[in-house]
C-alpha positions as CSV (number, residue, x, y, z in Angstrom):
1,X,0.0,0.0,0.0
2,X,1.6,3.9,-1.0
3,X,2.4,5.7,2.1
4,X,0.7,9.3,2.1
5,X,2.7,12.0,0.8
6,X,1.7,15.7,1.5
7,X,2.0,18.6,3.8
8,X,-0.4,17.2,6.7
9,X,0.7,13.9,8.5
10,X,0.2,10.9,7.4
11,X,-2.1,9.5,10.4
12,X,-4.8,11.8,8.5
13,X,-4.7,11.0,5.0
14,X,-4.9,7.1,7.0
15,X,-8.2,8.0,8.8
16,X,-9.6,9.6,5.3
17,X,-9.0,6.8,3.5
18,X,-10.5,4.8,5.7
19,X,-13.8,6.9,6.1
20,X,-13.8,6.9,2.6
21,X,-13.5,2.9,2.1
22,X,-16.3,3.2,5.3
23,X,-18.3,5.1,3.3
24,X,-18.1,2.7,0.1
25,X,-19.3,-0.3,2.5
26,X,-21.9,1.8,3.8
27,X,-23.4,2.4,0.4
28,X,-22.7,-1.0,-1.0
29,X,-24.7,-2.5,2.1
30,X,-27.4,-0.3,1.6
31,X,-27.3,-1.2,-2.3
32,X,-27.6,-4.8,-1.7
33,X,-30.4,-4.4,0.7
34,X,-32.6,-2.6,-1.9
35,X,-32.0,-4.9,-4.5
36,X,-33.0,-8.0,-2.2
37,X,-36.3,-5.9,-0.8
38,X,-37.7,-5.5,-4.3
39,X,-37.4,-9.5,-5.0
40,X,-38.1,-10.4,-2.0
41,X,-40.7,-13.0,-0.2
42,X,-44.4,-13.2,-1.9
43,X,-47.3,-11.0,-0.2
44,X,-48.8,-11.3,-2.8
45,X,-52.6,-11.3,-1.7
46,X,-53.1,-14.8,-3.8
47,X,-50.3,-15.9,-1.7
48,X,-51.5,-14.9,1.3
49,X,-55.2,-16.0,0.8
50,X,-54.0,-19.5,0.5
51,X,-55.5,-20.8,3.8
52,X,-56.0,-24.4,4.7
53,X,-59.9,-25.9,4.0
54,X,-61.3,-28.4,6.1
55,X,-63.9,-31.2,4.7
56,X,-67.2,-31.4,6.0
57,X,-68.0,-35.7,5.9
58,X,-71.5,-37.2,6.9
59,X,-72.0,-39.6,9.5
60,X,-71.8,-42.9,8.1
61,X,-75.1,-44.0,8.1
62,X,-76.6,-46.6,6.4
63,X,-79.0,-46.8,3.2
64,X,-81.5,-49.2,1.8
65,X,-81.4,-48.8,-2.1
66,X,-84.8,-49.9,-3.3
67,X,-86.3,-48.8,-7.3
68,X,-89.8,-47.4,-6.2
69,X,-91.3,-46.9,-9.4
70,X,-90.6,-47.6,-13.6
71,X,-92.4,-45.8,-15.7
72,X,-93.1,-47.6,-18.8
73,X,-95.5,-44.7,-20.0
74,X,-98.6,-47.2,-20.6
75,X,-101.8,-46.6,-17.9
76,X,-101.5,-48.4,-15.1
77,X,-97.7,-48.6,-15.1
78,X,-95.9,-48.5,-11.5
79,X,-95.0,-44.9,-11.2
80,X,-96.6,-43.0,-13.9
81,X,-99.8,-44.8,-16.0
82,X,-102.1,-41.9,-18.1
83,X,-101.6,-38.5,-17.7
84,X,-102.3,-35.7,-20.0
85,X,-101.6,-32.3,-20.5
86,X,-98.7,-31.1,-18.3
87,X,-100.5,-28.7,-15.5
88,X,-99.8,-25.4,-14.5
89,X,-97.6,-25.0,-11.4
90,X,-100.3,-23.0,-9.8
91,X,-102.7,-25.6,-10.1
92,X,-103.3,-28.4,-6.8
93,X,-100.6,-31.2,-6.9
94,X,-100.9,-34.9,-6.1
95,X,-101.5,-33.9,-2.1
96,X,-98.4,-33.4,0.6
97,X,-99.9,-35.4,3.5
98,X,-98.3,-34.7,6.6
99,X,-96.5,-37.5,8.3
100,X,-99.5,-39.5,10.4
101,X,-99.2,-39.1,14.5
102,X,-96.4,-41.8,15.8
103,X,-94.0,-41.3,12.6
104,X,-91.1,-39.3,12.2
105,X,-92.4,-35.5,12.0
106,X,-91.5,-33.9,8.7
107,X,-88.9,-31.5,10.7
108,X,-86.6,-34.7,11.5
109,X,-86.3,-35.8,8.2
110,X,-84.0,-34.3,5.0
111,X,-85.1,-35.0,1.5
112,X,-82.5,-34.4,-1.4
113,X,-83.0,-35.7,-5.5
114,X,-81.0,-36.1,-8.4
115,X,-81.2,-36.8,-11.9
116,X,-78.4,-39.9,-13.2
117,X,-78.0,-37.4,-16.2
118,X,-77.5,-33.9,-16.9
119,X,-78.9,-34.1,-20.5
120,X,-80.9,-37.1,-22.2
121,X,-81.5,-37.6,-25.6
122,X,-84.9,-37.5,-27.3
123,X,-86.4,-41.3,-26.1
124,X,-84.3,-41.7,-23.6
125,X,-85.7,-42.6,-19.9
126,X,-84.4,-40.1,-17.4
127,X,-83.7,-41.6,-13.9
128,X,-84.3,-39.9,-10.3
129,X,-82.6,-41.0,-6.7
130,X,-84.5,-39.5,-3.9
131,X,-82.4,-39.7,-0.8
132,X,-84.6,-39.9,2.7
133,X,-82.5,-39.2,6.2
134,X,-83.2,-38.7,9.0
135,X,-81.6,-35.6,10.4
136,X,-82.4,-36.1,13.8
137,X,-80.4,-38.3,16.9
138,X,-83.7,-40.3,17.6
139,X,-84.6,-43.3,16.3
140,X,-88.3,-43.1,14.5
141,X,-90.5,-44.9,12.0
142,X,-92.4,-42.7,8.9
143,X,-94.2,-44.3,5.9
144,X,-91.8,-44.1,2.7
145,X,-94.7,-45.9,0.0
146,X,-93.8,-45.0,-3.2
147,X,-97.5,-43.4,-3.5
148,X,-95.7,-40.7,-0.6
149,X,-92.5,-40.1,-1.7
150,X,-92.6,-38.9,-5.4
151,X,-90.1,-36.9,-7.8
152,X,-92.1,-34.1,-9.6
153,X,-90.9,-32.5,-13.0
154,X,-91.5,-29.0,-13.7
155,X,-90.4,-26.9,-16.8
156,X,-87.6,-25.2,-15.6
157,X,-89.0,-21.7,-14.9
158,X,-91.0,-23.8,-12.6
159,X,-94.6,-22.3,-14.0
160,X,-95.0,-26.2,-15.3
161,X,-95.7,-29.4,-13.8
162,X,-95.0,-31.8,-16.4
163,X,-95.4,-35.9,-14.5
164,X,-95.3,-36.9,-10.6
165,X,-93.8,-40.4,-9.9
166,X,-96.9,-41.0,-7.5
167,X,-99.6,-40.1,-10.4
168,X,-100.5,-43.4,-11.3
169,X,-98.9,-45.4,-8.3
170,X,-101.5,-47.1,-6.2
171,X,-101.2,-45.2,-2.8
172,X,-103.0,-48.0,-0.5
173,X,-99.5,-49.8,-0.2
174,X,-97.3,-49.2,2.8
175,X,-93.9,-49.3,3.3
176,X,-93.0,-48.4,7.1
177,X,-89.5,-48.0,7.5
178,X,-87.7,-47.4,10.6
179,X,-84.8,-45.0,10.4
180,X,-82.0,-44.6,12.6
181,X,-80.5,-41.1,13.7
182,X,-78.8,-40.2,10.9
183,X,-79.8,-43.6,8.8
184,X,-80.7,-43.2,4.8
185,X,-83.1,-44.7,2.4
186,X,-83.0,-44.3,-0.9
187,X,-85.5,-44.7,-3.9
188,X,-85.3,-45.0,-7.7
189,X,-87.5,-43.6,-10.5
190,X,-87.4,-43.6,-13.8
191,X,-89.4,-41.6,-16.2
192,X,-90.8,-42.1,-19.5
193,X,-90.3,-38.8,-20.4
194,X,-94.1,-38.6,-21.0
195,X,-96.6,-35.9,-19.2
196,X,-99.0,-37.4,-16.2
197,X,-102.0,-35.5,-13.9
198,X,-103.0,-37.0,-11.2
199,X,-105.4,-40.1,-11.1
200,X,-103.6,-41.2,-14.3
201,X,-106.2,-38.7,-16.0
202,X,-106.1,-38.2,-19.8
203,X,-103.5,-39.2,-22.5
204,X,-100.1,-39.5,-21.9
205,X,-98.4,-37.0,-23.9
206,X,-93.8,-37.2,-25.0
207,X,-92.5,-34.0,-23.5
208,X,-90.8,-31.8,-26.0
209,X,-87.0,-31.0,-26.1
210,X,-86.0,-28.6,-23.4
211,X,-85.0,-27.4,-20.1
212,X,-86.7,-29.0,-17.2
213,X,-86.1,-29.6,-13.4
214,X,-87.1,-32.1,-10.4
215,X,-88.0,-32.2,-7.1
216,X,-88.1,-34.5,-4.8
217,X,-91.2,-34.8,-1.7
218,X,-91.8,-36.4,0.9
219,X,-95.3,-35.5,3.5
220,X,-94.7,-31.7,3.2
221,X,-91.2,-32.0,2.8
222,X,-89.8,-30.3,-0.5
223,X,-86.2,-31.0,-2.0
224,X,-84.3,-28.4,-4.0
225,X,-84.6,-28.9,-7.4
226,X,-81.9,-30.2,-9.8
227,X,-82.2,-29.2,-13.0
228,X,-81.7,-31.5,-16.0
229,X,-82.7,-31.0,-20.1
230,X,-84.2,-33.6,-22.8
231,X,-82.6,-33.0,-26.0
């Protein structure tokens, strides 16, 4: 290293350079920490939404799988003989009879449906599940005859009833199940794709192309609907 030369002594031209190579650090330091700030960790609010989920899982429970009703679109069928004219959605419906004193009260049991399809092609026999639990810790009986629990289809603004599973069904049959707190039954359908009124009145009518939805019920018990088309 050059020894100072100059006028002053050298111990100051030694603490100059020093402040000055000081000085360097100082702004290489601060250099390197703005460089590593602007590419630094992700906050990004995508990164920081990530959150863990938890899974909501049903009690096991167990369920009876039974077909209720077939539709074969002749009068008398199981499920669906005559029918005519779809009705208007404002008009009375096959009756929601309320569960009979001693059975499970409506308010204990959940009814869901669904359709095995979201779209069927024109002649081809759309088929409902309607799922029965019993959303309550005690242990009851209730009637599920197919004449009680029915799927309904209504166009899909919902200003159409189209065919009720229990239109034609003979309702003098009984089928007392007994249902455990949290215990299942379910129940097939299958439509014709034909219209039906109640008492298997008038003629039985293919129901165009379109949108439609179903509904499953049960006493005075109404599932969502699940919408479903007919191509």
């Amino acid at each position: 290293m050059h020894h100072p030369t100059g006028p002053l002594p050298p111990e100051i031209y030694w603490r100059r350079r020093a402040l000055a190579i000081g000085v360097v650090l100082v702004v290489l330091i601060l250099l390197v920490w703005f460089v590593s700030s602007l590419g630094g960790g992700d906050d990004s609010p995508a990164a920081e939404s990530a959150a863990s989920t938890g899974t909501l899982t049903a009690p096991t429970t167990s369920a009876g799988a039974t077909t209720s009703a077939i539709d074969t679109g002749d009068p008398g069928s199981a499920g669906g003989g005559g029918g005519g004219p779809a009705t208007p959605a404002g008009e009375p419906l096959t009756s929601a009879v309320p569960a009979p004193p001693g059975q499970c009260p409506d308010q204990a049991l959940a009814i869901t449906v669904s359709a095995d399809k979201p779209t069927y092609v024109a002649g081809e026999e759309p088929g409902f599940a309607i799922v029965i639990t019993n959303i309550s810790t005690t242990p009851c009986e209730r009637d599920l005859a197919p004449g009680l629990q029915q799927a309904i289809v209504y166009t899909l603004d919902g200003q159409t009833r189209v065919w009720s599973s229990a239109d034609c069904y003979p309702n003098d049959q009984t089928d007392v199940k007994r249902l455990e707190g949290g215990k299942q039954e379910v129940y097939t359908v299958k439509w014709s794709a034909k219209t039906s009124e109640p008492d298997c009145a008038g003629e039985r009518l293919p129901v165009p192309p379109g949108a439609y939805h179903v509904v499953g019920r049960l006493g005075t018990l109404n599932s969502a609907p699940v919408p479903f088309n007919i191509g």
